[in-house]
KOLMARNU-742944 format. One record per residue (C-alpha): residue number from 1; residue in three letters; x, y, z. Coordinates in steps of 0.02 Angstrom, whole numbers, always signed. Layout:
BEGIN
> i:aa:x:y:z
> NUM:ALA:X:Y:Z
...
END
This chain:
BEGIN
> i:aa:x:y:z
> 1:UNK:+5249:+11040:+6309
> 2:UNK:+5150:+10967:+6165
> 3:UNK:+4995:+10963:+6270
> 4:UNK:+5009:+11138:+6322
> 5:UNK:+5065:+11231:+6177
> 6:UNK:+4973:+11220:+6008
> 7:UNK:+5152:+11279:+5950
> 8:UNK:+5254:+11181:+6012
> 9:UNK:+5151:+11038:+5969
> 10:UNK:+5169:+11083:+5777
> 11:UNK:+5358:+11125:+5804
> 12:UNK:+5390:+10921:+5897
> 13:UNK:+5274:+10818:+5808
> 14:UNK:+5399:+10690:+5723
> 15:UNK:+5284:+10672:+5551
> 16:UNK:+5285:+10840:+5510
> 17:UNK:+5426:+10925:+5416
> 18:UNK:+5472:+11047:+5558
> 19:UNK:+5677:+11011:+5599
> 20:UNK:+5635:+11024:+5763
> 21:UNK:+5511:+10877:+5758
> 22:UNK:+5628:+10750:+5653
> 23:UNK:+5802:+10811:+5739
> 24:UNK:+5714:+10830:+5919
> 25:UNK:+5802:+10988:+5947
> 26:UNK:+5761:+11156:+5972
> 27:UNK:+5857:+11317:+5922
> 28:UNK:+5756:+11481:+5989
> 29:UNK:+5905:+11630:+5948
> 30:UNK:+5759:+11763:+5990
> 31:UNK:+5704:+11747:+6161
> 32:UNK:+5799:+11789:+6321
> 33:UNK:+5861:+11613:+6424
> 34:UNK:+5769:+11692:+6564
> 35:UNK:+5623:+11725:+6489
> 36:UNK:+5610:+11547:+6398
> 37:UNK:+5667:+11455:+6575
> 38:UNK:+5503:+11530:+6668
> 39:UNK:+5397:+11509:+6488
> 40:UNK:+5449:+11317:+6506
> 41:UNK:+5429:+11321:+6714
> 42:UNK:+5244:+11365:+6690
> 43:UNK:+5226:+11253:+6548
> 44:UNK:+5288:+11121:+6657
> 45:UNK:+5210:+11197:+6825
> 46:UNK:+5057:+11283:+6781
> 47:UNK:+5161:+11426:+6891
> 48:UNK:+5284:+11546:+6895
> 49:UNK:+5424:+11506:+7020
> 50:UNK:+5430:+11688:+7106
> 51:UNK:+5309:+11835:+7089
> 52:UNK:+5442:+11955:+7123
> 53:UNK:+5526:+11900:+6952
> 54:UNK:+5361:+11963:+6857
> 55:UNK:+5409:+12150:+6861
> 56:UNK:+5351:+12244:+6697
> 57:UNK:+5478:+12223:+6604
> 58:UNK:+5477:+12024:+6638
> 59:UNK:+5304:+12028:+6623
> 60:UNK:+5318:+12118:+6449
> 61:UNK:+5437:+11982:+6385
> 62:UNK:+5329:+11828:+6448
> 63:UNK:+5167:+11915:+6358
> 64:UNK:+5271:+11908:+6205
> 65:UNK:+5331:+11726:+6224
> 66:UNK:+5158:+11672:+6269
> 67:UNK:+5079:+11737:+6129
> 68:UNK:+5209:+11677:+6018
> 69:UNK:+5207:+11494:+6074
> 70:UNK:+5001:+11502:+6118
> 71:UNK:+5031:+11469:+6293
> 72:UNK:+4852:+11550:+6337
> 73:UNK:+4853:+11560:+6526
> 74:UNK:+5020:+11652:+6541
> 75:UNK:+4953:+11780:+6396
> 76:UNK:+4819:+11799:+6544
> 77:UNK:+4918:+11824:+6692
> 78:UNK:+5047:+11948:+6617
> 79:UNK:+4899:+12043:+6559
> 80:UNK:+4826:+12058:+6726
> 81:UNK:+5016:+12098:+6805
> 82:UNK:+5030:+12225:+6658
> 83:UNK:+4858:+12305:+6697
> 84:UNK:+4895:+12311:+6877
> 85:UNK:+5060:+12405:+6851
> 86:UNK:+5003:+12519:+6726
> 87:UNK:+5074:+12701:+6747
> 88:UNK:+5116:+12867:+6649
> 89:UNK:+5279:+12786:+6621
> 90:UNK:+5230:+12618:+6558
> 91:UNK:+5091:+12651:+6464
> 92:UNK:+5154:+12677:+6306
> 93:UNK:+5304:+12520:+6289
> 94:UNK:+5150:+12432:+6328
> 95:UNK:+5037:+12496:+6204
> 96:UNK:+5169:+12463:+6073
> 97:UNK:+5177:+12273:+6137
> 98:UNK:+5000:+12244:+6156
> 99:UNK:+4967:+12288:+5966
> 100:UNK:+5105:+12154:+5915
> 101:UNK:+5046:+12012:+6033
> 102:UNK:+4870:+12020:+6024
> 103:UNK:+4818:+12070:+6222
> 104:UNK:+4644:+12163:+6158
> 105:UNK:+4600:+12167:+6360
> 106:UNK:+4769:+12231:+6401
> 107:UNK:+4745:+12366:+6235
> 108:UNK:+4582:+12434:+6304
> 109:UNK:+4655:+12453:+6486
> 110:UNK:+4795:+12572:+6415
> 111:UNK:+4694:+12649:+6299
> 112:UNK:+4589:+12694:+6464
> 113:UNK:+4742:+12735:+6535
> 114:UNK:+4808:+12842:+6408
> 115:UNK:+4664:+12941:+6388
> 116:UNK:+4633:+12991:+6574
> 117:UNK:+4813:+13024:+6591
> 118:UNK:+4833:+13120:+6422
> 119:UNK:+4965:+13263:+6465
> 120:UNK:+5057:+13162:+6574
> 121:UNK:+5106:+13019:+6451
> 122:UNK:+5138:+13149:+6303
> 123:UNK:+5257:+13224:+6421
> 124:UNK:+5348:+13049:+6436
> 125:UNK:+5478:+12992:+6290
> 126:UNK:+5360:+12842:+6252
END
């Protein structure tokens, strides 16, 4: 994990004063099990065990964990999923996310988005 994560390589290294690095345990109360079960399968796999499970919403979720534990790669492939599945209905949850998680490819692909498809996403509830 160490060697693919910059993150978790802070959180297990047993000098530093991190708990999870001296007690060698892990307690992550704000991520989804599924989510953090396919963040730790591609960790582990350099793949995702089934394309069907990246729908948007999945996809959405896995941006957010791979940003948050620097798991590059990932960040990268849920950005191209999310700019593939772009639509009038999507475009603005993913907006929102992109601006917390630091996608600036994804950003500019809905901003596109957005702005060819004005009247349609203000008529949306996004």
């Amino acid at each position: 994990m160490s060697a693919r994560s910059s993150t978790f390589r802070a959180m297990l290294r047993t000098g530093a004063n991190m708990v999870e690095g001296i007690n060698g345990v892990m307690h992550l109360r704000d991520i989804r099990a599924l989510v953090f079960s396919l963040l730790l399968h591609f960790v582990y796999t350099d793949s995702l065990p089934d394309k069907e499970e990246l729908n948007v919403a999945m996809a959405q979720h896995l941006l957010a964990a791979a940003d948050r534990f620097d798991v590059s790669r990932l960040r990268a492939i849920c950005e191209s999923c999310l700019c593939d599945s772009l639509n009038v209905v999507t475009a603005t949850t993913t907006l929102a996310l992109v601006e917390q998680n630091h996608a600036q490819g994804l950003k500019h692909v809905c901003l596109k988005y957005v702005a060819s498809h004005l009247v349609e996403v203000i008529n949306t509830d996004g």
